[in-house]
C-alpha positions as a Markdown table, in Angstrom:
| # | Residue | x | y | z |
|---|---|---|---|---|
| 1 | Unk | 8.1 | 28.3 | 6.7 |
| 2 | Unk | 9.4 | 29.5 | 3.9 |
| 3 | Unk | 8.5 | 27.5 | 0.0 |
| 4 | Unk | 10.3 | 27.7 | -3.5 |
| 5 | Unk | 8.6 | 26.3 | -5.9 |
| 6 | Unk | 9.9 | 24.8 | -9.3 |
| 7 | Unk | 9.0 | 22.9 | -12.7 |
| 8 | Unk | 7.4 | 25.5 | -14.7 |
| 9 | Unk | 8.5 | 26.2 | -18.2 |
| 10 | Unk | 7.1 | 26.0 | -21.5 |
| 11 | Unk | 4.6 | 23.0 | -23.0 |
| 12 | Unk | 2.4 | 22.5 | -26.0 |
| 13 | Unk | -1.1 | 21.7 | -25.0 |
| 14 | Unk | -1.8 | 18.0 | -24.6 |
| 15 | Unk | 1.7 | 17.8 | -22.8 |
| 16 | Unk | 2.3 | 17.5 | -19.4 |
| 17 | Unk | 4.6 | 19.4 | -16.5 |
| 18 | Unk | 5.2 | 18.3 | -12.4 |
| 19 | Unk | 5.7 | 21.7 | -10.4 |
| 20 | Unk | 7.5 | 21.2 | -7.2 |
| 21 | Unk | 7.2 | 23.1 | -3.9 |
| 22 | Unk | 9.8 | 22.4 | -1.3 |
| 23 | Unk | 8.8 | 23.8 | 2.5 |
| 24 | Unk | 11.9 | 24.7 | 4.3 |
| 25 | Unk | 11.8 | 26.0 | 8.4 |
| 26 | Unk | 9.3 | 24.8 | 10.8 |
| 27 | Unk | 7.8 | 22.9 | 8.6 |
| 28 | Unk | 6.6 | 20.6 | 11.7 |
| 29 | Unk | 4.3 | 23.8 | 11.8 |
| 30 | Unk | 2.2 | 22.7 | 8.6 |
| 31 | Unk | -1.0 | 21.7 | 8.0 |
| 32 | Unk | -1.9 | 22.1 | 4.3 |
| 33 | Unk | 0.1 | 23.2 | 1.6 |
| 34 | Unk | -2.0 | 24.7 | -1.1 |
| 35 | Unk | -1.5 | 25.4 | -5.4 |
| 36 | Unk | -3.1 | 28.6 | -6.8 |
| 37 | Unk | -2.6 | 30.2 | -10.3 |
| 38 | Unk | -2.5 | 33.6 | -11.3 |
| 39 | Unk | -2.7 | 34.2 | -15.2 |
| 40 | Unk | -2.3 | 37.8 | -16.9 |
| 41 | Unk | -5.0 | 40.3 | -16.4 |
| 42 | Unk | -7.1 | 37.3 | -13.8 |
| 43 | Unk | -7.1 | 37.2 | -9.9 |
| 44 | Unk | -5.3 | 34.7 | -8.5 |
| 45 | Unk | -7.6 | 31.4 | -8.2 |
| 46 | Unk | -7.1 | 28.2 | -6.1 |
| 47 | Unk | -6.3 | 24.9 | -8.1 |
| 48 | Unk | -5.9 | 22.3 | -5.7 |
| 49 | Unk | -4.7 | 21.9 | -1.8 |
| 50 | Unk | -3.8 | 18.8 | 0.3 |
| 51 | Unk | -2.4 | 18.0 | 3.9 |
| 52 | Unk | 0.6 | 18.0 | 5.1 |
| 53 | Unk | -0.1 | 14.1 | 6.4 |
| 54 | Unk | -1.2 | 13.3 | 3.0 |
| 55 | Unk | -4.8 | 13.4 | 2.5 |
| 56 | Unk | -7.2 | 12.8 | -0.2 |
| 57 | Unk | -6.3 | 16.2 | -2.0 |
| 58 | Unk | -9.1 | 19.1 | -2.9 |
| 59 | Unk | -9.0 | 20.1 | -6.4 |
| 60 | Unk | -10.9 | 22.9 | -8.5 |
| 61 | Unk | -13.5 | 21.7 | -11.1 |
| 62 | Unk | -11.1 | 23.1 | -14.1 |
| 63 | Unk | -8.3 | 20.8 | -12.7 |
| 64 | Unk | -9.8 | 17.6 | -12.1 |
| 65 | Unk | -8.6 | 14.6 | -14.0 |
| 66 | Unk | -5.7 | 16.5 | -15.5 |
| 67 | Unk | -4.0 | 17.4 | -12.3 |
| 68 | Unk | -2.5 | 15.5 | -9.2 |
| 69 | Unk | -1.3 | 16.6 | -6.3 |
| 70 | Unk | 1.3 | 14.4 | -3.6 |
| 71 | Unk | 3.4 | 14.9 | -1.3 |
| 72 | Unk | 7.1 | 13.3 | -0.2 |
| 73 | Unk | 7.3 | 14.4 | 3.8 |
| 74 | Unk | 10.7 | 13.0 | 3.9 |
| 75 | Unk | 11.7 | 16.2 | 1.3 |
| 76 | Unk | 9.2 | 18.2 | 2.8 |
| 77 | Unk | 7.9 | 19.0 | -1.3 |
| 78 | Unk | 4.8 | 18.8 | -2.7 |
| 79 | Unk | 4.4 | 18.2 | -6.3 |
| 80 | Unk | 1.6 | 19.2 | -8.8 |
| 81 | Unk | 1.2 | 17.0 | -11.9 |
| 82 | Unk | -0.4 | 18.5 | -14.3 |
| 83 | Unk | -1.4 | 16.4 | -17.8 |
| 84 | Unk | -3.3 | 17.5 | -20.9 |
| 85 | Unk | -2.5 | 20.8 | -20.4 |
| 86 | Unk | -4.5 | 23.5 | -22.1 |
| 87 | Unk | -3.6 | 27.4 | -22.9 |
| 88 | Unk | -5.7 | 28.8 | -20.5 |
| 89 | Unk | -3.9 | 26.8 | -18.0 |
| 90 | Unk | -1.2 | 29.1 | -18.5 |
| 91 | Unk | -0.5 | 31.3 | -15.6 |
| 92 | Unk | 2.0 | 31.8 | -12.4 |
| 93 | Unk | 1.6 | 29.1 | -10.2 |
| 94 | Unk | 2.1 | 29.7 | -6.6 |
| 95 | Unk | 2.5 | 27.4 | -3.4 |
| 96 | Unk | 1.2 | 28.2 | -0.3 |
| 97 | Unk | 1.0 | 27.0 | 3.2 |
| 98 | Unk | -1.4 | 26.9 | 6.1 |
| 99 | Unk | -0.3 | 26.9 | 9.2 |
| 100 | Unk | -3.1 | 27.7 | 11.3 |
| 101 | Unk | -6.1 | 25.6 | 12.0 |
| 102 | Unk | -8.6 | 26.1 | 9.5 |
| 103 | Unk | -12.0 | 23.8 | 8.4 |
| 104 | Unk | -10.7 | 22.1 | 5.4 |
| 105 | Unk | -13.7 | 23.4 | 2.9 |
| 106 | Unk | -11.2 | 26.8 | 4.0 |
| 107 | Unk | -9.1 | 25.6 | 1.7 |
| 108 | Unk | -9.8 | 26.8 | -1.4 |
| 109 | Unk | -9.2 | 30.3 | 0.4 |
| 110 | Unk | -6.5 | 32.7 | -0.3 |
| 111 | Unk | -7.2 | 34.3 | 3.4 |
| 112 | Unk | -6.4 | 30.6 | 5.4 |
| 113 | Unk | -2.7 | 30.9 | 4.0 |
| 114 | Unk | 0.2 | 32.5 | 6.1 |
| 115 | Unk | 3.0 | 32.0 | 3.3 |
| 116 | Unk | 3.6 | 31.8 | 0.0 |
| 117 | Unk | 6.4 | 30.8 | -2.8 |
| 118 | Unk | 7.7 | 33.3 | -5.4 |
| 119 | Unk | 5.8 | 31.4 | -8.0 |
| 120 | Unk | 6.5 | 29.3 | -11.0 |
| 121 | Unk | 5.5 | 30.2 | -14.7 |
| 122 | Unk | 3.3 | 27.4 | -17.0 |
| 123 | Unk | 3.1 | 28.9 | -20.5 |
| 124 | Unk | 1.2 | 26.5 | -22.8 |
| 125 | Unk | 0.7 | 26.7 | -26.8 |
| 126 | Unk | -1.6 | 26.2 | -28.7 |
């Protein structure tokens, strides 16, 4: 399965951005598709994850409320909303995808993914 993912660009804080992650291949394959963030000089860090059939998505405490996750099977993407966003939400922001089975309190790990998207940047000003 192979992923690009899209939207990022430039935002004042307070504003608002929807990445996009379209899966193409076997996509038949997938079971969760994941959103992590890298920002300068940090490790990577997971930011929210959901199913491929469109369950109630996991989210990291510095996300909730501002972010959303969804996903459109018929155009195999998953989006990422993201709302009142803040510098320090600044950062690369990757999509991933699990394919193998894998407890879904996994899913907040880097190690459950087998593929990952090139990345998208979200630069926000103060």
């Amino acid at each position: 399965v192979q992923l690009q993912a899209s939207g990022g660009g430039l935002v004042q804080a307070g504003g608002s951005l929807r990445l996009s992650c379209v899966a193409s291949g076997r996509t038949f394959r997938v079971n969760t598709m994941g959103w992590f963030r890298q920002a300068p000089g940090k490790e990577r860090e997971f930011v929210s994850a959901i199913t491929w059939s469109g369950g109630v998505p996991k989210y990291a405490d510095f996300v909730k409320g501002r972010f959303t996750s969804s996903i459109n099977n018929a155009k195999n993407t998953v989006y990422l909303g993201m709302s009142d966003l803040k510098p320090e939400d600044t950062a690369v922001y990757y999509c991933a995808v699990q394919l193998r089975y894998a407890k879904w309190r996994q899913c907040s790990l880097e190690s459950v993914y087998d593929s990952w998207g090139p990345g998208t940047q979200v630069t926000v000003s103060s």
